[in-house]
C-alpha positions in Angstrom: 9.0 -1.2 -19.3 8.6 -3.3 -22.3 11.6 -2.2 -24.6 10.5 -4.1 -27.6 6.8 -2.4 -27.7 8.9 1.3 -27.2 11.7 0.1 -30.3 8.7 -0.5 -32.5 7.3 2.5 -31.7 10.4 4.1 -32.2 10.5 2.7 -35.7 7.3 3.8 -36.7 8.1 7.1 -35.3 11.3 7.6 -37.3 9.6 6.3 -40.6 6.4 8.5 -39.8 8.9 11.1 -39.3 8.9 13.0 -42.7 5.4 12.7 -42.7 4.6 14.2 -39.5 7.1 17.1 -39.7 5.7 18.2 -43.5 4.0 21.3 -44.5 1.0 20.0 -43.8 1.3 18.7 -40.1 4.2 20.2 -39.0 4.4 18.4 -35.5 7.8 20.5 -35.1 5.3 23.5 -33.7 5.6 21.8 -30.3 9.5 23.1 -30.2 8.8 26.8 -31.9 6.2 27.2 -29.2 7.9 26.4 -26.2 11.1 28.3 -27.9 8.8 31.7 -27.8 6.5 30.6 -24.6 8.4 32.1 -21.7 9.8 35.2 -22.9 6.3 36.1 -24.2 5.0 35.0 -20.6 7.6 36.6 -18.9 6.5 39.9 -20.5 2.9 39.4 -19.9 3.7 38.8 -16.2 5.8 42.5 -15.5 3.1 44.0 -17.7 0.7 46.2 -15.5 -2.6 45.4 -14.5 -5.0 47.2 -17.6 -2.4 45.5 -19.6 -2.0 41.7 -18.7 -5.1 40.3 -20.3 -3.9 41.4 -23.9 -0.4 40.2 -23.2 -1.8 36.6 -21.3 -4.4 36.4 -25.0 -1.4 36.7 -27.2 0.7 34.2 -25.1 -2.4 32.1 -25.1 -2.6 32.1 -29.0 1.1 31.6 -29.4 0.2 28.0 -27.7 -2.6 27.5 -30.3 -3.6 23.9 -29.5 -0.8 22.6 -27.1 -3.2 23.5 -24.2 -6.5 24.4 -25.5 -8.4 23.4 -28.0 -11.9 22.3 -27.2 -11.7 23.6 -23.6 -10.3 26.9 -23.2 -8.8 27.0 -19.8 -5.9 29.2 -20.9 -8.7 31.5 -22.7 -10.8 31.5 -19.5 -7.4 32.7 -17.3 -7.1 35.5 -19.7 -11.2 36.3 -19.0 -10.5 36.3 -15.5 -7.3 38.5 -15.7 -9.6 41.0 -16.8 -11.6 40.8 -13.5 -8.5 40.1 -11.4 -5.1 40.4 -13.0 -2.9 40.7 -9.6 -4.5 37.2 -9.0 -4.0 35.7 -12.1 -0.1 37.1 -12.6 0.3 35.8 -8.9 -1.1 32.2 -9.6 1.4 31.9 -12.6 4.2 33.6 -10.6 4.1 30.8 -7.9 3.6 28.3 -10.5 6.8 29.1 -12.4 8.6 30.4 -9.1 11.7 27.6 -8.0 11.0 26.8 -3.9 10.3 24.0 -1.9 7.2 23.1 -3.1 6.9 19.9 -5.1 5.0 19.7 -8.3 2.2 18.1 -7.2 1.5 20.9 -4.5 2.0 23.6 -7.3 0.0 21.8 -9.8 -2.9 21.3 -7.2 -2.8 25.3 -4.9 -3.4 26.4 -9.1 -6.0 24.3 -9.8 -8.0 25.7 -6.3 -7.4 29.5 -7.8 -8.8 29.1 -10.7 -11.5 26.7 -9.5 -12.1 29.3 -7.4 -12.0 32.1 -10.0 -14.4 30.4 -12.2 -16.9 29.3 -10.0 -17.0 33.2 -8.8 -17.0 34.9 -12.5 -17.8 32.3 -15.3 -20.0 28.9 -12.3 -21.7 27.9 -15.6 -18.9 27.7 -17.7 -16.9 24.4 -17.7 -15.0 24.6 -21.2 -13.0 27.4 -18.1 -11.8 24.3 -16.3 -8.3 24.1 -15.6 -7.2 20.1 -15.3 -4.0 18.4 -15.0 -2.9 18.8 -18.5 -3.5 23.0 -18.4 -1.4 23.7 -15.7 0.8 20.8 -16.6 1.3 22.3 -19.9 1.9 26.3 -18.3 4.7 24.4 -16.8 5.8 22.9 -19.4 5.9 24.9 -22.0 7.6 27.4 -19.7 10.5 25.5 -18.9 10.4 22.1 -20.9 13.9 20.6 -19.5 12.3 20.4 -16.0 8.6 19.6 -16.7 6.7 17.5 -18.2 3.2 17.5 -20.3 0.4 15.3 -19.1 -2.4 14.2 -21.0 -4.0 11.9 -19.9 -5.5 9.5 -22.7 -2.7 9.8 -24.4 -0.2 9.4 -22.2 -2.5 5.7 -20.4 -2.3 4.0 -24.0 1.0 5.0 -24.2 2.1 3.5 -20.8 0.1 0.3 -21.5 1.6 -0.5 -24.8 5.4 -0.4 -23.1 3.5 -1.9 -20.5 4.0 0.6 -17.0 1.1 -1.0 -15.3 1.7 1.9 -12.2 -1.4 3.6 -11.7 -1.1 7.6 -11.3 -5.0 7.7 -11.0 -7.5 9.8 -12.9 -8.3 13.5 -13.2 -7.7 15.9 -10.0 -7.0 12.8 -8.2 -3.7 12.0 -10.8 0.0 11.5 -9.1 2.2 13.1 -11.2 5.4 11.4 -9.6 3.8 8.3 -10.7 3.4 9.8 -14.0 7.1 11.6 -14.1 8.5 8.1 -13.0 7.1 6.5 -16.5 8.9 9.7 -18.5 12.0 9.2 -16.7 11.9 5.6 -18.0 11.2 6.5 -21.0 13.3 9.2 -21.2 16.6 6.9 -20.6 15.6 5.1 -23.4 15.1 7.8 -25.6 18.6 9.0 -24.8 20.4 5.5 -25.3 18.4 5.4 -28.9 20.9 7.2 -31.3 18.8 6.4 -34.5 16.1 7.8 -32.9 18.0 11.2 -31.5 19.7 11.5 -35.3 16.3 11.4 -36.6 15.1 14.6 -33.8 17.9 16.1 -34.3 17.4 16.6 -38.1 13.9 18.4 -37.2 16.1 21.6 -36.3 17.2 21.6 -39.9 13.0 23.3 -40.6 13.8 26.2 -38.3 17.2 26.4 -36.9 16.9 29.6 -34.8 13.0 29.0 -34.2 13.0 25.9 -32.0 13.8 25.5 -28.6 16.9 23.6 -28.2 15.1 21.1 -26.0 18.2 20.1 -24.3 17.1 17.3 -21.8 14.5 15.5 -24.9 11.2 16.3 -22.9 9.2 18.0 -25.9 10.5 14.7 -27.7 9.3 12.6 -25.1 6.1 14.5 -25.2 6.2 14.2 -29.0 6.3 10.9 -29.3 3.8 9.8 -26.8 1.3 12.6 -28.9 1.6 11.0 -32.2 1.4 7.6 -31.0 -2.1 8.4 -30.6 -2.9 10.7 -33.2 -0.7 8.8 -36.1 -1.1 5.1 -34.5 2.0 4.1 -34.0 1.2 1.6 -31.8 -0.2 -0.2 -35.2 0.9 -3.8 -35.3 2.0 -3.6 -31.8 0.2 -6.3 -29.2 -0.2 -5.5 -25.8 -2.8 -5.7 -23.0 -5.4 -2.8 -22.5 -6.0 -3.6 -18.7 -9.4 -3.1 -17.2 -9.4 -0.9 -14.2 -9.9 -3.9 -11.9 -7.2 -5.5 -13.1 -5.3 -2.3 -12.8 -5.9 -1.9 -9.4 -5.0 -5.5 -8.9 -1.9 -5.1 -10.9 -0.4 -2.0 -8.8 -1.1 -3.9 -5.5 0.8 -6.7 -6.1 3.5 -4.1 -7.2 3.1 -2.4 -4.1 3.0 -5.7 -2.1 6.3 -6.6 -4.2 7.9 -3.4 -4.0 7.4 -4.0 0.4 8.7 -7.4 0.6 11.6 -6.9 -1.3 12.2 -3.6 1.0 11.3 -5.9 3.8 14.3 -8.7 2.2 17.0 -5.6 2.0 16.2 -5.1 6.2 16.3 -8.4 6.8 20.2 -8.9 4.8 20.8 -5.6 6.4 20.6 -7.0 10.0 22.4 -10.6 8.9 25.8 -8.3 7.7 26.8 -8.2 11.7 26.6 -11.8 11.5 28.9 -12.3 8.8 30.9 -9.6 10.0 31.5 -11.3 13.4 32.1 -14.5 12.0 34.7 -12.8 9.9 36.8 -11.5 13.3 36.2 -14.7 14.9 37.8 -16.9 12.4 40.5 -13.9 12.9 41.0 -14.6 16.8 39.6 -17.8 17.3 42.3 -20.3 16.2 43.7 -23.0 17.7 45.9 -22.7 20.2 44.3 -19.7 21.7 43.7 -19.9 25.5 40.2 -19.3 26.8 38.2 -19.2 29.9 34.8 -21.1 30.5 32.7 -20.0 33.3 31.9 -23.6 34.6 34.9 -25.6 33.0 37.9 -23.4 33.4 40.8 -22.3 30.9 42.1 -24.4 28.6 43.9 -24.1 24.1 42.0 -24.7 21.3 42.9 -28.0 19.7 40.4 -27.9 17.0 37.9 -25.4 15.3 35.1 -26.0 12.5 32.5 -23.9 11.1 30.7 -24.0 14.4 31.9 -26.1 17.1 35.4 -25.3 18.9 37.2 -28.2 21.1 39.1 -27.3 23.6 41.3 -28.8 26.3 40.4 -27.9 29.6 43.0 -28.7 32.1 40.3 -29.6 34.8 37.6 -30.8 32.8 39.3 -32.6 30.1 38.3 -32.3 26.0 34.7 -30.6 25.5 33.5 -29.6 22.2 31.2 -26.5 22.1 29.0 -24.3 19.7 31.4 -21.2 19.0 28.3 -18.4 18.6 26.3 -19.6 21.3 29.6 -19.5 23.6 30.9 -16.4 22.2 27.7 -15.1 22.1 26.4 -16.2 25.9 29.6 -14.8 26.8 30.4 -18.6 28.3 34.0 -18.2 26.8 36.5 -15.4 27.0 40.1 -14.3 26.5 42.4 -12.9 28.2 43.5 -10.8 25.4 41.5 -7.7 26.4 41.3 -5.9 23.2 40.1 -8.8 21.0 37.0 -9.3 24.0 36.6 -5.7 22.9 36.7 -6.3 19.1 33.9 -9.6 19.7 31.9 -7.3 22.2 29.2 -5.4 19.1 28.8 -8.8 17.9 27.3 -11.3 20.6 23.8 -10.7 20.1 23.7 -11.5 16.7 25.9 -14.0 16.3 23.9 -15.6 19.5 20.7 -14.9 17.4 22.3 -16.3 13.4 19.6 -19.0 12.9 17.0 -16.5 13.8 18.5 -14.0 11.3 18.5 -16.9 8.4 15.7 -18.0 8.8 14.5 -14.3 8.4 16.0 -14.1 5.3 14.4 -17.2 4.0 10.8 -16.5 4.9 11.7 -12.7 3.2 12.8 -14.5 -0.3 10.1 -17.2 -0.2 7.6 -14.3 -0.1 9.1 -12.2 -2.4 9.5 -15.2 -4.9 5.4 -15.0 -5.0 5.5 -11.3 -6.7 9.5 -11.0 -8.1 7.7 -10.9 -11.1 5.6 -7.5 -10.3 9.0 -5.5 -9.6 10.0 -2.9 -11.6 
């Protein structure tokens, strides 16, 4: 994330900020909406049957342009509620409901329904579509500390200016993790901002008891990525619109990047025994220590390096050896049974340390090609 592009946007936000939250625009609806927005649904969903279409309308106009505006797929749910309510109150029921599905799955099992509903009551009617941001924004405005709004044209010039090159793909095809993982980002930044939260904060002052409280910043979030669009606050901003080649480029090597480096943290992971080893032999082996070769007998320690141990075998005289590939090999022991023990997890790795290096070389040499491409 490019923090310079997002502070300059965050300037022109704060001195757009009067402006935007006048009479005349009053961009602070966002926050009286979602205030009103789930007690009014709530309602609509326990009414009966004959009466959920009038209740849906009036939560429908209550959202006046958050979700439609020249599409109507909130306008053609209420149409269909008249045909089918129980279908219609259950579609929003499992949408809002808390289980194990993620919201991806939810987002997508509404978009069949009311595909399906559609096709069956309005097939020639496409301003009835429901897309990624309608059903995004039911969620949203229902619960706007746990959810977030998509949409998408906004929200791509947005992530190209603070430069999140991740691509959440287009229409029904769109990953919303990908997505969510940008506002996350974004959202820590807005948090560590204090000039910016003053600034939000003083929007309350318009309608103290009329706003939603919008405790975790997501309507601000959502805010902020809206009027970057529609008040250009990207204006004197530079950054790179990429082409959807270059895109697609762009996330693979940030795929490829984000796999070796996963690949470097496995190949670390199995050099720790090594070092670990090492650690316990430098502990036991010392000289002085008695051990036993398999060929050249028992014999002290008179000297110990890094690597190599000499030791004084009372039959074979002075022989220097590699410590791993003895320890390792099992060549050497001791007669101190519990250190043997101790030594015993250890011997294939420490008989395989170059192999394990030289892993984690090859692991960093690739990953040096794309360190630049992680997040």
């Amino acid at each position: 994330m490019n923090l310079a592009n997002f502070q300059q946007i965050v300037n022109h936000y704060i001195d757009k900020f009067e402006m935007t939250n006048n009479s005349v625009h009053q961009e602070y609806y966002k926050w009286q909406i979602a205030k009103q927005f789930k007690p009014m649904m709530d309602v609509a969903l326990s009414a009966s049957d004959d009466k959920l279409p009038a209740k849906l309308y009036a939560v429908k106009k209550h959202s006046r342009n958050v979700i439609d505006s020249y599409t109507q797929p909130f306008h053609g749910l209420c149409k269909f509620a008249e045909r089918e309510p129980a279908t219609v109150r259950q579609m929003f029921l499992d949408l809002f409901r808390e289980d194990d599905y993620s919201k991806q799955e939810k987002v997508s099992m509404f978009l069949e329904k009311s595909a399906a509903l559609r096709e069956k009551y309005y097939p020639e009617s496409f301003l009835y579509n429901d897309d990624m941001h309608s059903v995004t924004g039911y969620m949203f405005l229902y619960d706007p500390d746990h959810n977030y709004l998509y949409k998408a044209s906004h929200a791509r010039k947005f992530a190209d200016c603070i430069e999140f090159y991740d691509d959440w793909g287009y229409g029904a095809n769109t990953r919303l993790d990908v997505y969510f993982r940008m506002c996350d980002e974004v959202l820590e930044a807005i948090n560590a901002n204090q000039p910016l939260l003053a600034t939000a904060a003083s929007r309350f002052d318009i309608d103290p008891l009329g706003m939603h409280p919008d405790t975790n910043k997501h309507i601000l979030l959502f805010d902020m990525i809206y009027c970057c669009s529609t008040y250009n606050l990207f204006h004197g901003i530079h950054f790179v619109v990429p082409k959807n080649d270059e895109r697609k480029l762009m996330q693979e090597r940030k795929e490829k990047a984000a796999r070796l480096s996963a690949e470097l943290s496995k190949a670390k992971e199995r050099l720790l025994p090594v070092e670990e080893g090492k650690r316990l032999l430098d502990e036991i082996i010392k000289p002085g220590v008695i051990v036993h070769h398999r060929v050249f007998g028992d014999g002290p320690i008179v000297a110990i390096t890094d690597t190599m141990m000499t030791v004084d075998f009372s039959k074979a005289g002075i022989k220097t050896l590699g410590t791993l590939t003895s320890i390792g090999k099992g060549l050497i022991t001791l007669d101190d049974a519990m250190a043997m023990e101790k030594i015993a997890p250890y011997s294939d790795c420490l008989l395989n340390k170059k192999q394990l290096q030289d892993a984690v070389a090859f692991a960093e040499k690739q990953l040096a090609l794309y360190v630049d491409y992680l997040d």
